[in-house]
C-alpha positions as CSV (number, residue, x, y, z in Angstrom):
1,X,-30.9,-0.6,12.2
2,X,-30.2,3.1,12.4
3,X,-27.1,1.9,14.9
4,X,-26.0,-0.4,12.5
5,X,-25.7,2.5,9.9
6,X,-24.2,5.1,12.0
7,X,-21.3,2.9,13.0
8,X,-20.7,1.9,9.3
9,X,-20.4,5.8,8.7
10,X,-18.2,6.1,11.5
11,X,-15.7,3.4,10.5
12,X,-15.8,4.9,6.9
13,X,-15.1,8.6,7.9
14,X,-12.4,7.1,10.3
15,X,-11.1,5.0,6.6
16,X,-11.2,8.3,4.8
17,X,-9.7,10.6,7.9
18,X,-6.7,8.1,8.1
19,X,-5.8,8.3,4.3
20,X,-6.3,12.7,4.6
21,X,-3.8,12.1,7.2
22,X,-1.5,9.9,5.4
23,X,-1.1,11.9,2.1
24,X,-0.3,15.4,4.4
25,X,2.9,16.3,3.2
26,X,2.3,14.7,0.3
27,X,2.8,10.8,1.5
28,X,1.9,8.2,3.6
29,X,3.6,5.6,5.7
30,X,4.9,1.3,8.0
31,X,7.7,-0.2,10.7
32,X,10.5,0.8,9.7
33,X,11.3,-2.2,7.5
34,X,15.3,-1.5,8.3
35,X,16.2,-0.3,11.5
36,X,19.9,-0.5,10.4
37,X,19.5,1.6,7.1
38,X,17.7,4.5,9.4
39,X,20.6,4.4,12.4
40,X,23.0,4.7,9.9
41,X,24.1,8.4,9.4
42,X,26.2,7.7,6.7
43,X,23.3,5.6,4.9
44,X,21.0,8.3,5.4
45,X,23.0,11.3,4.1
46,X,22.6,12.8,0.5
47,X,25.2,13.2,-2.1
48,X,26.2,16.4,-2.9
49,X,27.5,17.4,-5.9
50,X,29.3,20.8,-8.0
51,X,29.4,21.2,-11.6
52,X,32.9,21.3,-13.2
53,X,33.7,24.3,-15.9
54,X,35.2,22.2,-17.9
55,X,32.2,19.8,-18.3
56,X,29.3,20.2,-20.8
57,X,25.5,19.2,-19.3
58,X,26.1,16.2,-21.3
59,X,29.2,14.7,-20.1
60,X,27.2,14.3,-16.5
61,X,25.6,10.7,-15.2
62,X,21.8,10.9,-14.9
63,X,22.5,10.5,-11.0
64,X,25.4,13.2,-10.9
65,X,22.8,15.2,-12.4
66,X,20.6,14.5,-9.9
67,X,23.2,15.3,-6.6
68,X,23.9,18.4,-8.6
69,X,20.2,19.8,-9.0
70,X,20.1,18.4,-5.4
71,X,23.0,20.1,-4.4
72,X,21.9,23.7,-6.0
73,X,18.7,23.8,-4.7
74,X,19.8,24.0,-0.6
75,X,21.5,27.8,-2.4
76,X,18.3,29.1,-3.3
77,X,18.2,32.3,-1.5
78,X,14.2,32.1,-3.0
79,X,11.8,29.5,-4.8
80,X,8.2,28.6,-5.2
81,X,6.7,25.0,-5.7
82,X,3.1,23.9,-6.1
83,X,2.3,20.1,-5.9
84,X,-0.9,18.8,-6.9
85,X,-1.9,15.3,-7.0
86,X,-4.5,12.0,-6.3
87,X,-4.0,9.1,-4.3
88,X,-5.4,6.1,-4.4
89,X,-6.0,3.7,-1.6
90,X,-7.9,0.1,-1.6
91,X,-9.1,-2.5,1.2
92,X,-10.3,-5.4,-0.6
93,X,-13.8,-3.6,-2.2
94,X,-13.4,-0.1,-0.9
95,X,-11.6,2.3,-2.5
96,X,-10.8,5.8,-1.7
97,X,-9.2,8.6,-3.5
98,X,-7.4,11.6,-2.0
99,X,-6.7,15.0,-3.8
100,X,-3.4,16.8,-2.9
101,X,-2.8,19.8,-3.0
102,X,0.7,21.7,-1.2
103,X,2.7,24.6,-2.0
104,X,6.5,26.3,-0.6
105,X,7.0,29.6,-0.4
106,X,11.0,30.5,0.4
107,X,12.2,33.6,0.5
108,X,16.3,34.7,2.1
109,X,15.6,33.0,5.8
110,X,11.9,32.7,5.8
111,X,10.2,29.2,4.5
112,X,6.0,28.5,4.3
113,X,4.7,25.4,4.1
114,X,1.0,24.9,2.7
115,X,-0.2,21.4,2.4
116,X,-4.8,20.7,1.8
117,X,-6.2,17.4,1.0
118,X,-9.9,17.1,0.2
119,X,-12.6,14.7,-0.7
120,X,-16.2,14.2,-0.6
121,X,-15.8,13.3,3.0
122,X,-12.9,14.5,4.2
123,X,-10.8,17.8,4.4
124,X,-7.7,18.7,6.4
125,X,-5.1,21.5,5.9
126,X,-1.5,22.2,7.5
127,X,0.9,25.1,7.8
128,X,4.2,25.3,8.8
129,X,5.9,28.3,8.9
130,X,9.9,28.6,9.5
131,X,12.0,31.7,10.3
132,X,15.4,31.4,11.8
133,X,15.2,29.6,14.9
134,X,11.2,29.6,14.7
135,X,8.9,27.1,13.9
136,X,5.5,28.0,13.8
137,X,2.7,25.2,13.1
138,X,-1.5,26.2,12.2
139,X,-4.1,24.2,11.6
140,X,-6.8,24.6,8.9
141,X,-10.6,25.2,10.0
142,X,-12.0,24.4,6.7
143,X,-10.6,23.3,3.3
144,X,-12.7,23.6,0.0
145,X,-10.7,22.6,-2.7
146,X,-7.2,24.4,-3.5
147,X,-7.9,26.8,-0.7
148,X,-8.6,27.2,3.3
149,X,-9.4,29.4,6.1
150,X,-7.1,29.0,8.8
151,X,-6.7,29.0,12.6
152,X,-5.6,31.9,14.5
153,X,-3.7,30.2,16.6
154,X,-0.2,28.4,16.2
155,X,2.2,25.6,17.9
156,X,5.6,26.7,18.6
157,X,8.4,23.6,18.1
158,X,11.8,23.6,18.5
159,X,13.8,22.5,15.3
160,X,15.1,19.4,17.2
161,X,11.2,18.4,17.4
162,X,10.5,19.2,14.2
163,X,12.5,16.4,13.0
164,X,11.8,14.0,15.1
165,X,8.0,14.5,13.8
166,X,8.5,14.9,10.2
167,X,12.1,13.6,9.5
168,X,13.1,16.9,8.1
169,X,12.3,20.7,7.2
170,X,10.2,21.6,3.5
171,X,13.6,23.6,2.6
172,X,15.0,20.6,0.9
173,X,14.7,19.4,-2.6
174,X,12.8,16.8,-2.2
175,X,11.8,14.0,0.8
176,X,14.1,11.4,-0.5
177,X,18.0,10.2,0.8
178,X,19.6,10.6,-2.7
179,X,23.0,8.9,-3.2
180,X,24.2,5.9,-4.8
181,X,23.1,3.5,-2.5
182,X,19.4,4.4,-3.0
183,X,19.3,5.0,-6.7
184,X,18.7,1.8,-8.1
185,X,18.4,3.0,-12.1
186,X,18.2,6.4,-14.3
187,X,18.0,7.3,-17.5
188,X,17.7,10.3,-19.6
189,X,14.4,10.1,-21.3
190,X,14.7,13.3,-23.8
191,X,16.7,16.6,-24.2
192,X,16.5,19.6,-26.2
193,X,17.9,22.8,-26.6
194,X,15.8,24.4,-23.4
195,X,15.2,21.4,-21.1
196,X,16.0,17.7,-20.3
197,X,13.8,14.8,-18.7
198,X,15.6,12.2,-16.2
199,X,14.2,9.3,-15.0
200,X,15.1,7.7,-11.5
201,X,13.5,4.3,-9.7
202,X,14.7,4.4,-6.0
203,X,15.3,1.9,-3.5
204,X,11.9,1.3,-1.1
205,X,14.0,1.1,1.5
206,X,17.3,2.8,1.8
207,X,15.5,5.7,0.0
208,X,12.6,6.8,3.0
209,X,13.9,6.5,6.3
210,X,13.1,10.5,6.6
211,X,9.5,10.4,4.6
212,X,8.7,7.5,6.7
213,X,8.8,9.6,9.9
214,X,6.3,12.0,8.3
215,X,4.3,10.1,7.2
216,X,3.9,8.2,10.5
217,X,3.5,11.1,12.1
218,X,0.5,12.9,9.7
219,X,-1.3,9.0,9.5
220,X,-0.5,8.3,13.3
221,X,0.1,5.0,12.3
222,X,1.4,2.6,15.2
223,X,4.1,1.3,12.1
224,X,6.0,2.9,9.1
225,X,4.6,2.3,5.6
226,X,6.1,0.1,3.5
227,X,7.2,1.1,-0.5
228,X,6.9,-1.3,-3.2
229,X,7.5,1.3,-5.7
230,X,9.0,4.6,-6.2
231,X,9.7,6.5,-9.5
232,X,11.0,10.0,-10.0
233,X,10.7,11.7,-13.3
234,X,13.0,15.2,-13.3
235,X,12.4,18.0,-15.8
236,X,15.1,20.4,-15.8
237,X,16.7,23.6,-17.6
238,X,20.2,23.5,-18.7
239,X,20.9,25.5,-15.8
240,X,20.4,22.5,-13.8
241,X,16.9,24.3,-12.4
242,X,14.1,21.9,-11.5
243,X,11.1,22.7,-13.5
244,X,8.8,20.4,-12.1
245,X,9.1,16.5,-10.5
246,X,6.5,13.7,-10.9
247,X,6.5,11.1,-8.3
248,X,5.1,7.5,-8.8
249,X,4.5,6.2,-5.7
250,X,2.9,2.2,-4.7
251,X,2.8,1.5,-0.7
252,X,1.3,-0.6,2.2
253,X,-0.1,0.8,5.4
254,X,-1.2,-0.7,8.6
255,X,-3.6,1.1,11.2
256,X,-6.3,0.5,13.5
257,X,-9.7,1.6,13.2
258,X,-12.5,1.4,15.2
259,X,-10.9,-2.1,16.8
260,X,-10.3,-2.9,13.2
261,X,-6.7,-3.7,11.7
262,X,-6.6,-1.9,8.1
263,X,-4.0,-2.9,5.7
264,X,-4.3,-0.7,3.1
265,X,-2.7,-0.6,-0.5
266,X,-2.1,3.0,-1.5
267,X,-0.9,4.3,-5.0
268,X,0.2,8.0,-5.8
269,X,0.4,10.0,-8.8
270,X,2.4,13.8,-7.8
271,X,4.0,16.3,-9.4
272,X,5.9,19.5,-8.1
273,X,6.2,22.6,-9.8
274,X,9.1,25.0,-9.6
275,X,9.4,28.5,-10.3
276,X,10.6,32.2,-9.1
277,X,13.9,30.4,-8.5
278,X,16.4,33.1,-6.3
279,X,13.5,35.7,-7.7
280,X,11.4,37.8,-5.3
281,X,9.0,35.6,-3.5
282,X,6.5,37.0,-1.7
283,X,5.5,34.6,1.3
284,X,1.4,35.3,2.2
285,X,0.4,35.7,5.6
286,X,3.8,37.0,7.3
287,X,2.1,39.2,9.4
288,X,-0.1,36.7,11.3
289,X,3.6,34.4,11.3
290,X,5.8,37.5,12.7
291,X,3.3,38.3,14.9
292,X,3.0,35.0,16.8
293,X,7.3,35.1,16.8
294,X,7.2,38.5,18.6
295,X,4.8,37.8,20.8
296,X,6.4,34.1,21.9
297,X,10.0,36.3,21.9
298,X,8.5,38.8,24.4
């Protein structure tokens, strides 16, 4: 009997370790659904976008406002985000939910990735740490909550490796291929004299071909997940600053555990917070970071 239980246990921590692993980054992930879309540079590329002096905030599309803030953002010489969020995943009875909890720290060359996800079971934490040609990755040894302890020792990868894990580096806007293709509606849902709100439902396909490969890569799924739903909802200053981003998120996974094949049904609820845009930023932990880069340069 006391078998029986422990193995029950075990397939249930593996359940719960899978999701931690899944939402790392803030995400998870299924086979690519279209090979072409993801082979396709020009499919997979952003559109980029400069405001016109001429041109009023108003006279703008909600999607040129979108390549705009898009385009802004990669000149940040500085900017903080916190993300915080739940997400929910379901096989037939069970359900499981997930807090997130990540934060990026940019300032000039220098980039700090923080991403924690905790339950009652489970708790895993990530760092990545970026400094001209450096990539430096830690592991957490214990997560409580909105905080961690960390490992003292890192992972060097090269950029190149980078993105073939995780489809690209935490200086972008956001995890998304933004253009016209993958914008399937938007609409301005209020303005005022300090700040606007946009809304945007993507493609769940042409719109993921990068998050896909993180997230297959935190879950270490044997496929890529699969979206059913993705909507964006942009608050931003007239100076076409992101003040924060919520992301509704509805997807399928597929993995194996303990000889079992899980197909699970995942919902998230996200939202990102921006400030101390191209303000000083102060990036914690740079010793232990600059440290492990001198002694890897020696």
């Amino acid at each position: 009997m006391n078998i029986v239980v422990e193995i029950k246990k075990r397939k249930w921590i593996s359940f719960c370790s899978l999701i931690c692993c899944c939402i790392l980054n803030v995400g998870c992930r299924l086979k690519n659904p279209n090979k072409e879309v993801y082979h396709d540079a020009k499919g997979n590329k952003d559109t980029y976008m400069s405001r016109e002096a001429d041109k009023e905030i108003s006279d703008y599309t909600p999607n040129e406002i979108l390549f705009i803030v898009n385009s802004e953002f990669r000149d940040y010489d500085s900017f903080y985000t916190r993300s915080s969020g739940t997400v929910h995943a379901k096989k037939g009875i069970i359900s499981y939910n997930q807090e997130v909890h990540a934060q990026r720290w940019k300032f000039q060359n220098e980039v700090l990735l923080e991403n924690l996800s905790t339950s009652s079971l489970v708790n895993v934490g990530e760092q990545a740490f970026f400094a001209n040609d450096h990539i430096l990755l830690r592991k957490a040894k214990k997560v409580q909550s909105e905080s961690a302890t960390w490992e003292n020792t890192v992972r060097n990868v090269t950029h190149d490796k980078y993105i073939e894990m995780y489809g690209e580096v935490p200086m972008s806007f956001m995890h998304y291929v933004l253009n016209e293709n993958t914008i399937l509606s938007s609409k301005l849902l209020s303005f005022n004299s300090e700040q606007l709100i946009y809304e945007y439902v993507l493609d769940n396909v042409k719109s993921v071909p990068k998050y896909q490969i993180k997230m297959k890569t935190n879950g270490d799924l044997a496929d890529y997940p699969k979206f059913q739903k993705i909507v964006l909802t942009l608050m931003m200053n007239t100076q076409f600053q992101p003040i924060q981003i919520s992301f509704h998120e509805e997807y399928t996974i597929n993995k194996t555990v303990a000889g079992s094949n899980l197909n699970l049904n995942c919902k998230s609820e996200l939202t990102e917070k921006f400030t101390l845009i191209n303000e000083n930023v102060e990036i914690p932990q740079l010793d232990f970071f600059h440290s492990h880069i001198e002694g890897a340069s020696a």
